[in-house]
KEZA-353168 format. One record per residue (C-alpha): residue number from 0; x, y, z. Coordinates in nm, 4 decimals. Example, Ala and Ser with C-alpha at 12.3 -4.5 7.8 and 13.67 -1.06 7.14 Angstrom:
0 1.2300 -0.4500 0.7800
1 1.3670 -0.1060 0.7140
REM end
This chain:
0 -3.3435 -17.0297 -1.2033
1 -3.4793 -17.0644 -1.5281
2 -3.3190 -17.2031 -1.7949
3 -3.1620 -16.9851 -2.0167
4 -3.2677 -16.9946 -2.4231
5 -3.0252 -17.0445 -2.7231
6 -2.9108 -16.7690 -2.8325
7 -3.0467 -16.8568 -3.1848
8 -3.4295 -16.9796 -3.0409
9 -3.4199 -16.5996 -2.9231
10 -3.2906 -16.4306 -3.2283
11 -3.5460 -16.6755 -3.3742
12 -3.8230 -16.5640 -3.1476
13 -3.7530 -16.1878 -3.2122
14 -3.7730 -16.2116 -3.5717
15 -4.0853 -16.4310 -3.5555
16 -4.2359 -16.1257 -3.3097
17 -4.0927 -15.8485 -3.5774
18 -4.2575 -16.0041 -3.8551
19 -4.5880 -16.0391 -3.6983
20 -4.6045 -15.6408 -3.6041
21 -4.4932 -15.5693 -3.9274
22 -4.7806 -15.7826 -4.0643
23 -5.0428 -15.6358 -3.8259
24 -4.9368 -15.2388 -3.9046
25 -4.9854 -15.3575 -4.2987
26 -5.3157 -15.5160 -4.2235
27 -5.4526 -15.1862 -4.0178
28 -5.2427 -14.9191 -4.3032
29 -5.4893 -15.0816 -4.5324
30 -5.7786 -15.0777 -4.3694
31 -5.7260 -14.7480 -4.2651
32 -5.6205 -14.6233 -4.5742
33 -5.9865 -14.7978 -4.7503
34 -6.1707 -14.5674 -4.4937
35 -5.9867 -14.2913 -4.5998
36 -6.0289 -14.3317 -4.9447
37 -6.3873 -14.4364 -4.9714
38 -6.4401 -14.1342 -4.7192
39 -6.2364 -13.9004 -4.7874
40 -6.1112 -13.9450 -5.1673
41 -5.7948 -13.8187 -5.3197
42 -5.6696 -13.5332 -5.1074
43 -5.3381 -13.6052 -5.1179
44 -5.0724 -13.7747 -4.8823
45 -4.9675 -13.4055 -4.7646
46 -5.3326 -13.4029 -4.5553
47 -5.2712 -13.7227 -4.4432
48 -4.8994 -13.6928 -4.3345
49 -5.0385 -13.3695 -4.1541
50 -5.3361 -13.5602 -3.9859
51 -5.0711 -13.7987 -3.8340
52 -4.8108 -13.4983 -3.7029
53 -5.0040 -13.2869 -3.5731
54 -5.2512 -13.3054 -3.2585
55 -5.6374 -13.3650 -3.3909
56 -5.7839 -13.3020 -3.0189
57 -6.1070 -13.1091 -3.1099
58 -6.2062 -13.3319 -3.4303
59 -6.5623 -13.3953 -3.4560
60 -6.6766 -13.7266 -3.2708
61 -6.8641 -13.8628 -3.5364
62 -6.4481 -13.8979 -3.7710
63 -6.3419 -14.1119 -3.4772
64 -6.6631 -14.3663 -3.4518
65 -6.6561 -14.3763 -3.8656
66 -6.2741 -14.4886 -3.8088
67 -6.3123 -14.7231 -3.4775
68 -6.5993 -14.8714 -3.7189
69 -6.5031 -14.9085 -4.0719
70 -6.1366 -14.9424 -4.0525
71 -5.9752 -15.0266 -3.6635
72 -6.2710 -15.2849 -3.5924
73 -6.2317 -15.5249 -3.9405
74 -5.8628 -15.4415 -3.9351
75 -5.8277 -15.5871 -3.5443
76 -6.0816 -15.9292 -3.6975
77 -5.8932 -15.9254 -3.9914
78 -5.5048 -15.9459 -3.7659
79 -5.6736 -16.2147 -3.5339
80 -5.8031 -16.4341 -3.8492
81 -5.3952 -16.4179 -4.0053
82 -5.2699 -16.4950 -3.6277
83 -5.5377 -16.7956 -3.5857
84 -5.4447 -16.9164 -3.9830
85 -5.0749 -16.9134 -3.9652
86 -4.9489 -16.8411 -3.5950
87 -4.8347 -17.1456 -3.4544
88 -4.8925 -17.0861 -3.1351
89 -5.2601 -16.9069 -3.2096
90 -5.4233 -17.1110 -3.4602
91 -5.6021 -17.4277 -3.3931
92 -5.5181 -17.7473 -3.5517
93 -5.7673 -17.7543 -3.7839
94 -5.7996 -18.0651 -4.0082
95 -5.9418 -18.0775 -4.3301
96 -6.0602 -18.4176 -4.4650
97 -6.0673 -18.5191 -4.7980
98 -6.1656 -18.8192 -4.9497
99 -5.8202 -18.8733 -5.1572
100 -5.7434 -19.2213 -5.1544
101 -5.9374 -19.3299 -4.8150
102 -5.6799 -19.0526 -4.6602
103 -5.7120 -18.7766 -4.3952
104 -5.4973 -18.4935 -4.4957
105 -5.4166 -18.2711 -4.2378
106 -5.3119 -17.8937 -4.4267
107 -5.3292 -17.7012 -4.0703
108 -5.1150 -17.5572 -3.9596
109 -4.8734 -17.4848 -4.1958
110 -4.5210 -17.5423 -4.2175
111 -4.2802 -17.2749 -4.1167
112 -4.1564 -17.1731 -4.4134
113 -4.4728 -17.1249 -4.6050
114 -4.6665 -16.9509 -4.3182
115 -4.3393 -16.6936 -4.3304
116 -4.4267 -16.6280 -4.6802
117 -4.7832 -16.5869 -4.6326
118 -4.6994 -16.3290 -4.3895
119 -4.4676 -16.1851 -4.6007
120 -4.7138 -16.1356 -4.8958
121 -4.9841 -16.0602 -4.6902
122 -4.7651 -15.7580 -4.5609
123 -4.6341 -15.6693 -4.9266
124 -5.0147 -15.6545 -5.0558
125 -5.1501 -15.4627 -4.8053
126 -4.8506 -15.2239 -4.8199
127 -4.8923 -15.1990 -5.1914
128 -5.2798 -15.1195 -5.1520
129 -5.2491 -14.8615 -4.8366
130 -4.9907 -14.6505 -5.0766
131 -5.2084 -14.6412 -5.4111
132 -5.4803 -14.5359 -5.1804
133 -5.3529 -14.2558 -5.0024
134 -5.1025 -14.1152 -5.2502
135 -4.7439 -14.2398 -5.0803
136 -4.5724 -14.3370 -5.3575
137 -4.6141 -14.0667 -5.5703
138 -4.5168 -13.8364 -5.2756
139 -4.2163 -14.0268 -5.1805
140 -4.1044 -14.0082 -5.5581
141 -4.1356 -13.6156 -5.5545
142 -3.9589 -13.5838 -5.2159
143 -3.6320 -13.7273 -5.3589
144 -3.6280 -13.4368 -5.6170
145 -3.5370 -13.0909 -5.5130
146 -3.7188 -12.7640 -5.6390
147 -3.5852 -12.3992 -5.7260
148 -3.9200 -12.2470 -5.6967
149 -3.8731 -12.0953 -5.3299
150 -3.5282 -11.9815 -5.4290
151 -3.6184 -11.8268 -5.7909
152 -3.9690 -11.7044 -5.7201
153 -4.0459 -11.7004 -5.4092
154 -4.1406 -11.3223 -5.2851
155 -4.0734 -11.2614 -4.9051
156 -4.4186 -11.0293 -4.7841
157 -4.1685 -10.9005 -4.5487
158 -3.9351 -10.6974 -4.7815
159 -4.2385 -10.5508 -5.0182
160 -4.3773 -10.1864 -4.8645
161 -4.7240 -10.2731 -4.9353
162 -4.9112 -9.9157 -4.9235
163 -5.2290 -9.8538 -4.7622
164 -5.4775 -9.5781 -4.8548
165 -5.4877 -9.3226 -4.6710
166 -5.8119 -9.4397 -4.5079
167 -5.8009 -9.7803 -4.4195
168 -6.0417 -10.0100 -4.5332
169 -6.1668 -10.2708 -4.3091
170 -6.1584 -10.6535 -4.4172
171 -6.4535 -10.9279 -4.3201
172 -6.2823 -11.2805 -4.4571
173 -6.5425 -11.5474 -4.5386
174 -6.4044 -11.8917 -4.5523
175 -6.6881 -12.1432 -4.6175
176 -6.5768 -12.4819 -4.5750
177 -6.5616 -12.6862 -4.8789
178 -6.7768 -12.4799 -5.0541
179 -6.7057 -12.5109 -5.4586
180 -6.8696 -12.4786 -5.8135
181 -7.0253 -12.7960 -5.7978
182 -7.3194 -12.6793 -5.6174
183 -7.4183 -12.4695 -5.8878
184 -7.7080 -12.5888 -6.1791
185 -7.4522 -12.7390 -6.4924
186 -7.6450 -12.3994 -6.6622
187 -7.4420 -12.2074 -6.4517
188 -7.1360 -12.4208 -6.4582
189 -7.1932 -12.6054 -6.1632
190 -7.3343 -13.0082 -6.1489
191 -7.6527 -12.9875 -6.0242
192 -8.0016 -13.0414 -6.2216
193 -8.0594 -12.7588 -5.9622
194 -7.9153 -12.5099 -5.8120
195 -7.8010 -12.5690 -5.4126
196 -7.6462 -12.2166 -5.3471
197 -7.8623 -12.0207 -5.5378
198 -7.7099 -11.6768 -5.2863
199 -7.3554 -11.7956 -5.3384
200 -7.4050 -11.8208 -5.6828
201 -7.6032 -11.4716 -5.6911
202 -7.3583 -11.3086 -5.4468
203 -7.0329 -11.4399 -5.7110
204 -7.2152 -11.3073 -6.0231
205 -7.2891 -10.9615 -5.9035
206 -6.9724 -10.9018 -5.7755
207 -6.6308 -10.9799 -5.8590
208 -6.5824 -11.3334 -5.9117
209 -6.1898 -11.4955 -6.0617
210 -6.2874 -11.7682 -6.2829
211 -6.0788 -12.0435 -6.4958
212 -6.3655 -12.0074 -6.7757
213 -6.6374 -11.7132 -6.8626
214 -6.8644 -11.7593 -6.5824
215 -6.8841 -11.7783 -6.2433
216 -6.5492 -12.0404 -6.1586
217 -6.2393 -12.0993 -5.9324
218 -5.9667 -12.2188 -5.8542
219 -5.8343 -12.6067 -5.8641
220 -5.7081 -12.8394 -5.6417
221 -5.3850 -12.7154 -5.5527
222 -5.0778 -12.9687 -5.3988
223 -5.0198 -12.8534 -5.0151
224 -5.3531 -12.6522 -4.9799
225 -5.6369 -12.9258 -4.9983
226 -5.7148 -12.9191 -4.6118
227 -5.8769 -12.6418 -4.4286
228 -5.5384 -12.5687 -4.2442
229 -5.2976 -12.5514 -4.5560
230 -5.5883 -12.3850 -4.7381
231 -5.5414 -12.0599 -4.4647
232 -5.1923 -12.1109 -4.4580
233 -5.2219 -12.0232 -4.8756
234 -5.5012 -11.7881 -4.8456
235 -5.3072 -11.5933 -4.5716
236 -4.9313 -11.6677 -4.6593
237 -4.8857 -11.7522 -5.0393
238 -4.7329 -12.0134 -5.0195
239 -4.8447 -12.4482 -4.9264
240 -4.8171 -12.5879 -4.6811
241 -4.5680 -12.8526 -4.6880
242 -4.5063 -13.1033 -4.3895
243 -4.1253 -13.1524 -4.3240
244 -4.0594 -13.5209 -4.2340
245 -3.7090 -13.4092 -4.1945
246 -3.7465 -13.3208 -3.8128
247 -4.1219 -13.2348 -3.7282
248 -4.0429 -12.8533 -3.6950
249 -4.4675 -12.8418 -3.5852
250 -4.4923 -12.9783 -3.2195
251 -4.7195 -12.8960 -2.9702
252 -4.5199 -12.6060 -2.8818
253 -4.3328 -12.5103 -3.2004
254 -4.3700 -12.1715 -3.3188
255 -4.5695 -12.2099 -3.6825
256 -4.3947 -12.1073 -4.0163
257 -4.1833 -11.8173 -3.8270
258 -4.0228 -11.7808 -4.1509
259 -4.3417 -11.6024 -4.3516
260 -4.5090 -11.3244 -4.3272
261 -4.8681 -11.3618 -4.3210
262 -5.1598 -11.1490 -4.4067
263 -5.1523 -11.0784 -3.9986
264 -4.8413 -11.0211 -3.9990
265 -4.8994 -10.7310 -4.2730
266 -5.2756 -10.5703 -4.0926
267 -5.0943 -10.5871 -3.7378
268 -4.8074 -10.3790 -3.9002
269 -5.0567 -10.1408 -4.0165
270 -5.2489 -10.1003 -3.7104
271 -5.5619 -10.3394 -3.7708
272 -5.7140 -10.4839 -3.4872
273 -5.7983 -10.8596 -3.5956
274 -5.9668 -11.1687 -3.4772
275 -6.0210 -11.5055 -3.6045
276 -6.4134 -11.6927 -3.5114
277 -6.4375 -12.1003 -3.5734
278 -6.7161 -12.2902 -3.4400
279 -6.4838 -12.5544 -3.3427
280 -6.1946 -12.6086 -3.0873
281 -5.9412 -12.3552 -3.2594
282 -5.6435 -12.5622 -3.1779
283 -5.7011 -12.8444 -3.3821
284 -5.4601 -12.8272 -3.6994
285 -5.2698 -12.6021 -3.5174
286 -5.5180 -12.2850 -3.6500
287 -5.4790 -12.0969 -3.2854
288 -5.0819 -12.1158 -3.3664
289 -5.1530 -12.0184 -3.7130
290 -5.3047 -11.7215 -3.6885
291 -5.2199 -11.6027 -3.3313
292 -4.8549 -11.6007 -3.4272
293 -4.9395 -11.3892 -3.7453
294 -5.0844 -11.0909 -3.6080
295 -5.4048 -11.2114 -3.4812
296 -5.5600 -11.0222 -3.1527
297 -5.8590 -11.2269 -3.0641
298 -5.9348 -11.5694 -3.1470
299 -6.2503 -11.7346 -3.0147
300 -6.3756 -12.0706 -3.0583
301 -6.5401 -12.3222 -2.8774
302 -6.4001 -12.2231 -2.5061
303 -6.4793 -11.8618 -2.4885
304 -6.8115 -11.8588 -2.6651
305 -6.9733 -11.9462 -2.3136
306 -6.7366 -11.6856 -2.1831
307 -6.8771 -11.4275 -2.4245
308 -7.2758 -11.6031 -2.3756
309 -7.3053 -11.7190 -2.6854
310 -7.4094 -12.0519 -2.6061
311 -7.4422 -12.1827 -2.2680
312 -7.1712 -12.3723 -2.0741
313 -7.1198 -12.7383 -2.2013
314 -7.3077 -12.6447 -2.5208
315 -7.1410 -12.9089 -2.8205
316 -7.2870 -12.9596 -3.1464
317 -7.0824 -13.1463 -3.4389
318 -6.7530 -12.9687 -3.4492
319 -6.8135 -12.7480 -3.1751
320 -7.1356 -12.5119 -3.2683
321 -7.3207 -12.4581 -3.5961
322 -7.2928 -12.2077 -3.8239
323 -7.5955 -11.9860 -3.6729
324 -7.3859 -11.9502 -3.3688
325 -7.0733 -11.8044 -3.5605
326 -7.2494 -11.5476 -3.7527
327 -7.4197 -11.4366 -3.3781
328 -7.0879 -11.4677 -3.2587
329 -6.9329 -11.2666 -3.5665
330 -7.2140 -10.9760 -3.5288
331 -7.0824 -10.9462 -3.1312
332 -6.7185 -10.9528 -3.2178
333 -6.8167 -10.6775 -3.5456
334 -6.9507 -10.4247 -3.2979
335 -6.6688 -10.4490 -3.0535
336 -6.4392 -10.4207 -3.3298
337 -6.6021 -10.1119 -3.4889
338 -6.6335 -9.9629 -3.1298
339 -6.2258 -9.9670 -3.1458
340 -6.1899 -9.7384 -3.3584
341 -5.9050 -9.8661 -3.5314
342 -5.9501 -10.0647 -3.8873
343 -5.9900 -10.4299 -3.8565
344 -5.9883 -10.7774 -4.0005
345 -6.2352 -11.0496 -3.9208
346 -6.1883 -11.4107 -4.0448
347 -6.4540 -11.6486 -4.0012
348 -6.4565 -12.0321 -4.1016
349 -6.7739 -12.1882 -4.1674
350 -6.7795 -12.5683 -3.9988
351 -7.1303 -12.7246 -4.0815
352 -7.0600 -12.8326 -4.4344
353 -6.7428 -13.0214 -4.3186
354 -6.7352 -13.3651 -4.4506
355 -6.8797 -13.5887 -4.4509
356 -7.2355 -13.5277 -4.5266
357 -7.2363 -13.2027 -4.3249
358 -7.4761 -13.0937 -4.0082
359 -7.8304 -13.0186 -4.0453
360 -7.8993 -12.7512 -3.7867
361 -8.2300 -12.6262 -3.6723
362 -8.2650 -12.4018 -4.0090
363 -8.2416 -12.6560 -4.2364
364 -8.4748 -12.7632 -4.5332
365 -8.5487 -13.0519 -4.7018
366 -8.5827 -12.9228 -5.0746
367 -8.3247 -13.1827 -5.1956
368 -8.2838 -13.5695 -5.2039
369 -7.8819 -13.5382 -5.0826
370 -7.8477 -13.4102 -4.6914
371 -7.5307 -13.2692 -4.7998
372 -7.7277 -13.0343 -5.0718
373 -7.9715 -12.9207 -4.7742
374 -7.6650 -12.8554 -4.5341
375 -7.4971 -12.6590 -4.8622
376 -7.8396 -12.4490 -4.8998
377 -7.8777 -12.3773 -4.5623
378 -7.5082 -12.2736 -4.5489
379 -7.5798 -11.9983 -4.8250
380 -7.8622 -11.8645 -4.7254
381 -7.6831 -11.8069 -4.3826
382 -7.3643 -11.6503 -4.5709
383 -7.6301 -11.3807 -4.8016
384 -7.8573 -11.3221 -4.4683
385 -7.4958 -11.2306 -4.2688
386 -7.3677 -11.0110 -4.6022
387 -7.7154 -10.8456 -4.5940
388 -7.6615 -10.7457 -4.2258
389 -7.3174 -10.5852 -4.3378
390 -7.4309 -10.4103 -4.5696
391 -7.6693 -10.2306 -4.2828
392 -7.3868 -10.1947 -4.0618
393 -7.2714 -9.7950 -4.0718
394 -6.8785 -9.9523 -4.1968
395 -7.0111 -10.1371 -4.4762
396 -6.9150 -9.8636 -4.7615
397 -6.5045 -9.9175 -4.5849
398 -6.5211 -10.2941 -4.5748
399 -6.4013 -10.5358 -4.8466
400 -6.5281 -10.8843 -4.7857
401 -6.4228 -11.2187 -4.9360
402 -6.6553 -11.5096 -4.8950
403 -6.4591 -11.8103 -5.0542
404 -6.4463 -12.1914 -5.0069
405 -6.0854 -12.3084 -4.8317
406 -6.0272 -12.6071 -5.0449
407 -6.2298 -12.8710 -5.2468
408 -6.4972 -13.0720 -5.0771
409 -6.3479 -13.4181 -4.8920
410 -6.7230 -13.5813 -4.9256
411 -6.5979 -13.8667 -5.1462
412 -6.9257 -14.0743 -5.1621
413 -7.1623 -13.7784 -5.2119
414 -6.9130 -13.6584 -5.5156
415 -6.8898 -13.9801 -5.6220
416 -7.3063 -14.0356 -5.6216
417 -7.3495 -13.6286 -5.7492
418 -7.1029 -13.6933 -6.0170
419 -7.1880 -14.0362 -6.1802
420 -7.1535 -14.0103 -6.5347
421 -7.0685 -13.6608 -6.5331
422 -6.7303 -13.5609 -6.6236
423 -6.6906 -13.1844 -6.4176
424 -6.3947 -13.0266 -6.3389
425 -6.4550 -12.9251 -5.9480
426 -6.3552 -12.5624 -5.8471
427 -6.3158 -12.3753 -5.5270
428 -6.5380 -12.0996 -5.5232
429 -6.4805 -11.7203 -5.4377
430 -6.6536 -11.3731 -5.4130
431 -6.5099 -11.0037 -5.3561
432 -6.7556 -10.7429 -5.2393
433 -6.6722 -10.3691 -5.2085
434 -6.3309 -10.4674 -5.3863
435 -6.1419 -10.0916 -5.4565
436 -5.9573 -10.2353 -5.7859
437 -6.1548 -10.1987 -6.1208
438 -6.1995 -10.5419 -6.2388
439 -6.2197 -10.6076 -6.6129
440 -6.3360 -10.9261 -6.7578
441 -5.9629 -10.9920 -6.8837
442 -5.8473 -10.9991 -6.5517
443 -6.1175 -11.2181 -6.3867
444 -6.2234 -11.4326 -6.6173
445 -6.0440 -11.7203 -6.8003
446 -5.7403 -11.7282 -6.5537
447 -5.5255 -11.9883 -6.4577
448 -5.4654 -11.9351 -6.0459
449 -5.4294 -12.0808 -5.7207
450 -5.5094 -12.0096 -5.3770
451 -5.1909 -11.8725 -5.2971
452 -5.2842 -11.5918 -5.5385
453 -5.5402 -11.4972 -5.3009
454 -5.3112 -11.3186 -5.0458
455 -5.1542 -11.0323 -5.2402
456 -5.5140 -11.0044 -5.4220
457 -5.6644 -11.0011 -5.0875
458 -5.4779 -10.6187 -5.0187
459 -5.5119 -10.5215 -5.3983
460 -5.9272 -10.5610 -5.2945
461 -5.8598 -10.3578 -4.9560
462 -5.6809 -10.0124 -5.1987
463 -5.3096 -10.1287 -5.1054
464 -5.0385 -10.0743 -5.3639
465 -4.8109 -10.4254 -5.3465
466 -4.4682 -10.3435 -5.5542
467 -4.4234 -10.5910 -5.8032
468 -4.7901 -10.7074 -5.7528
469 -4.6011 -11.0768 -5.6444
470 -4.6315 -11.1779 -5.2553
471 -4.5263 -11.5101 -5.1528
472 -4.5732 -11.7197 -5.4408
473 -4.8975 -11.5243 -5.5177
474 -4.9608 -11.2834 -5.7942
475 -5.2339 -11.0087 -5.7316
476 -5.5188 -11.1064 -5.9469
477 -5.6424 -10.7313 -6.0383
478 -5.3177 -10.6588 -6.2023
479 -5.3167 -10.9000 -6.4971
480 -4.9814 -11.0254 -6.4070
481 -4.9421 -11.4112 -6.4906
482 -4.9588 -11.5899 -6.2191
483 -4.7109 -11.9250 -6.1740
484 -5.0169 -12.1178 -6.2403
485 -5.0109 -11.9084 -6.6008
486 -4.6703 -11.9244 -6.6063
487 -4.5983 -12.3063 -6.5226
488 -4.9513 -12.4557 -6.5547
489 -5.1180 -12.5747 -6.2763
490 -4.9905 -12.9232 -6.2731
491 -4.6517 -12.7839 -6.3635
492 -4.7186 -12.6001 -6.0271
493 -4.7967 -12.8604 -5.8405
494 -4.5672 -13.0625 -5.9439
495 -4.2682 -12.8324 -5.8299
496 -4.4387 -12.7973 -5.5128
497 -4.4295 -13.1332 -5.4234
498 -4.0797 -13.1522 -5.4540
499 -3.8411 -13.1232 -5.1088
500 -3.7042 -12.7575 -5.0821
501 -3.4302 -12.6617 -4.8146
502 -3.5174 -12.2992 -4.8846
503 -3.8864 -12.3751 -4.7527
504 -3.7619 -12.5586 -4.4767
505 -3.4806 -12.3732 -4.3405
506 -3.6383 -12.0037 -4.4014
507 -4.0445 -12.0263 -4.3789
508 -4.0473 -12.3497 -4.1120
509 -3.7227 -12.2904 -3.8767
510 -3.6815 -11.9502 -3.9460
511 -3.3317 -11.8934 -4.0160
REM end
């Protein structure tokens, strides 16, 4: 047998094996948190938190080399450099000379106590650097405060009798991903020398457009809605998304926010037949969940487009397929829909101008020096060609449409080169065609909103009376109510919404 080790050589041991993981997750947090940043930018440590909970099967490839590249690969060289410096048993004896006296001094390796310090500030540093970078400790600060805004004015869909007209009006819902006022020329508000989205900016002037100024404008990054995921949970619910770190209520299994009632929720209680199209693997961010639980008839993605011969079996390009497929895909799924005979709702998300730098498909130009312009230009012309072909279609003159970006663009280096020396405040766009509601300049223009606003205004568009014109935490746009945005300011908003609230977890996440 063995002999046995003191008790304190173990204890020893242990601690000398804790310190060096806690070391090594520091080191990788701020690597990983460098990529994310420089990638990425600011979106907040509510994306990120959701990112880590939830189960990113079906992310594009090209997210996964970038990370395995830039951050896992120097963060792994960076570990075995610390372990070879001030491990014991790792690093080499190295010896430094120097000519002091006629003396060899030996500095390597170095004595317990200091090496546990290096380690120690290493850690601290890289700690310090991962949480300015992704946001932590200004989330962590807001989660020890509690907010009254779910209990004060938080509308529950469920107990408003939102009234259709008496012919119901179908809806076509638009979400282009990342799509914002940036792209336009700076003379139409945008950033540009030039114009990207020359339709999108055509299609938002001729129609009805909510702006924050006189022109054609948006709405601002909003806390809990700066993904694609908590942007439809917003757009569809009125309310953010906000990831409960006190027991992940969001598993694999988990029903998702049984507490609200959606958009979905409101069309299937109507009688609408509806069906959700992404050119990617619906499941990712839990989407399938999202809107299958909420009302949702149909949704088809990646695995039944073969099924329906869209594209051919084994047919993959960047998320899943490009944007040229969907709109195919979203003609199809139109005619079987209007062949039901019963009013429906179509939501489509756009997927090739996800960051970063987009996909150039097949229909692509080159008319600008930025591939993520190109990818943007090809986007729009797809989105005008695919509202032209609606407005052939024999249900166009019964069919509100939005066409609206889901949350601010996540291209950090392209921003970052667009933007250089120009101070612009970035907006998410939107558009409402055949929208029933008259809409006066001093209730579109000039207004202070949020995405969540969206969902009530969404029905106000379709002809639907909403009582109190407040669902969710959204306020219907068309009515000139003030929304909380008017009411609180948006980072007055925001800031209440990143606070911890038992009434959001206990009634829209468990349910009860």
């Amino acid at each position: 047998m063995g002999r046995r080790l003191p008790v304190r050589v173990l204890a020893a041991r242990l601690a000398e094996g804790l310190a060096g993981a806690v070391v090594v997750a520091s080191v990788l947090a701020w690597f990983a948190s460098v990529w994310y940043r420089h990638r990425f930018g600011d979106t907040g440590f509510d994306s990120i938190l959701f990112t880590l909970l939830f189960d990113v099967e079906g992310a594009e490839a090209g997210q996964f080399r970038s990370f395995l590249l830039e951050a896992l690969l120097p963060g792994a060289v960076a570990v075995l450099a610390l372990a070879a410096l001030l491990e014991p048993r790792w690093r080499a004896r190295v010896d430094l000379v120097a000519r002091r006296s006629g003396r060899r001094v030996r500095l390597w390796p170095l004595p317990a106590p200091v090496a546990a310090a290096a380690c120690l500030a290493v850690a601290a540093a890289c700690l310090a650097g991962a949480s300015a970078n992704t946001g932590f400790r200004k989330w962590l600060s807001a989660r020890t405060e509690k907010t009254a805004l779910y209990a004060e004015r938080y509308v529950d869909p469920k107990g408003v009798a939102v009234a259709f007209p008496e012919k119901k009006r179908n809806l076509v819902c638009i979400y282009v991903e990342s799509a914002e006022t940036t792209f336009f020329s700076r003379a139409q508000g945008g950033a540009l020398p030039v114009c990207a989205v020359p339709e999108l900016y055509r299609l938002a002037a001729d129609n009805v457009n909510f702006s924050h100024d006189g022109g054609v404008g948006g709405w601002p990054r909003t806390t809990g809605t700066s993904w694609t995921v908590g942007a439809m949970i917003a757009l569809t619910m009125g309310i953010p998304f906000e990831v409960p770190v006190e027991g992940n209520a969001y598993g694999k299994h988990a029903a998702f926010l049984p507490g609200a009632w959606a958009l979905g929720d409101v069309l299937h209680a109507a009688g609408y037949r509806q069906a959700l199209i992404v050119g990617s693997d619906a499941a990712f961010g839990g989407r399938d969940k999202l809107y299958g639980q909420h009302g949702t008839d149909e949704i088809l993605d990646v695995s039944t487009a073969p099924r329906d011969g869209v594209v051919p079996e084994g047919y993959h390009k960047w998320w899943g397929f490009e944007d040229a497929v969907l709109f195919e895909y979203a003609k199809l799924e139109l005619a079987r829909l209007a062949a039901d005979g019963r009013p429906f709702a179509l939501t489509l998300l756009t997927v090739d101008t996800h960051a970063t730098g987009g996909f150039v498909c097949d229909r692509c130009r080159n008319d600008f020096a930025r591939k993520y312009e190109n990818v943007f230009a090809c986007t729009s012309r797809q989105v005008a060609a695919f509202v032209d072909w609606l407005r052939t279609q024999p249900y166009w003159n019964d069919t509100t449409v939005l066409v609206c970006g889901d949350h601010l663009g996540h291209d950090h280096r392209y921003f970052r080169d667009a933007l250089a020396g120009f101070r612009y405040d970035r907006r998410v766009y939107n558009c409402f065609l055949n929208a029933v509601p008259p809409a006066p300049p001093e209730r579109t223009k000039n207004r202070v909103f949020s995405p969540m606003d969206l969902y009530p205004t969404v029905l106000a568009a379709m002809g639907c009376t909403i009582p109190g014109e407040r669902l969710g935490l959204g306020t219907n746009l068309f009515s000139g109510e003030p929304t909380l945005a008017e009411e609180l300011g948006t980072d007055g908003l925001n800031a209440e919404i990143a606070k911890r609230s038992d009434e959001y977890l206990f009634k829209l996440v468990l349910g009860r």
